[in-house]
C-alpha positions in Angstrom: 121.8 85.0 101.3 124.8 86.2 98.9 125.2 88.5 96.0 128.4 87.4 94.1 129.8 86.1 97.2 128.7 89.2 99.5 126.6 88.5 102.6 122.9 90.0 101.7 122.0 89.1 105.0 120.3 86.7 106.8 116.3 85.5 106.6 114.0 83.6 109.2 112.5 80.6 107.1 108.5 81.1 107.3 106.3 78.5 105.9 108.9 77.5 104.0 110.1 80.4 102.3 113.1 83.2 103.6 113.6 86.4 101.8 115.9 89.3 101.5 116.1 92.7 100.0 118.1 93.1 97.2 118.0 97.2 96.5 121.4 97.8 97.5 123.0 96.0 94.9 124.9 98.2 92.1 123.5 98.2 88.4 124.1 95.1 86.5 124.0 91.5 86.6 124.4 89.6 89.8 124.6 85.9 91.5 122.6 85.4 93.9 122.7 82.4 96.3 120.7 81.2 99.1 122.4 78.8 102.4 120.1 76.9 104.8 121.5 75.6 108.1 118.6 73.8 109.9 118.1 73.6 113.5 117.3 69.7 114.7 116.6 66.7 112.1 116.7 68.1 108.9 119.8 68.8 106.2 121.6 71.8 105.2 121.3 73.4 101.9 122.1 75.6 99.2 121.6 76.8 95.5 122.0 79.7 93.0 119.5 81.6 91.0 119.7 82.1 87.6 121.9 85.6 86.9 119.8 88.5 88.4 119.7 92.0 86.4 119.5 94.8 89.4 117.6 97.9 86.9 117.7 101.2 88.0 115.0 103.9 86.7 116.8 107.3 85.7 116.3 110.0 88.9 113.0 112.3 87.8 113.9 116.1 87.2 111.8 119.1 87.2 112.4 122.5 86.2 110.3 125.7 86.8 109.4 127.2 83.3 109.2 131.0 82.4 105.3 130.5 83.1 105.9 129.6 86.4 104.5 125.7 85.8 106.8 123.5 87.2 107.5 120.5 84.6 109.3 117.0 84.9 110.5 114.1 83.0 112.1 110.9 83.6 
């Protein structure tokens, strides 16, 4: 697997599917393709997914108030 040309890793193909963890990819949009080089009989293979938005959720904050009840937002 690649993410705009970056190795992602690699995947053992079970039951027909292979997957890989995409959290470590910046903010933004990214291509993401997928290589598969058989073992035996069968053909190689390859294609691209549509362009992948990684999102982010803002960091949650909390602050102790003069009440001493401790608050957060996100």
């Amino acid at each position: 697997f690649f993410a705009d040309g970056a190795s992602l890793g690699t995947a053992t193909l079970a039951a027909g599917k292979a997957q890989v963890a995409t959290g470590g990819l910046t903010v933004g949009t990214h291509v993401i393709t997928a290589t598969f080089t058989p073992a035996g009989p069968y053909l190689a293979s390859n294609g691209t997914l549509a362009p992948v938005q990684q999102v982010v959720s803002p960091p949650l904050t909390a602050r102790n108030d003069a009440a001493g009840t401790l608050q957060g937002e996100a």
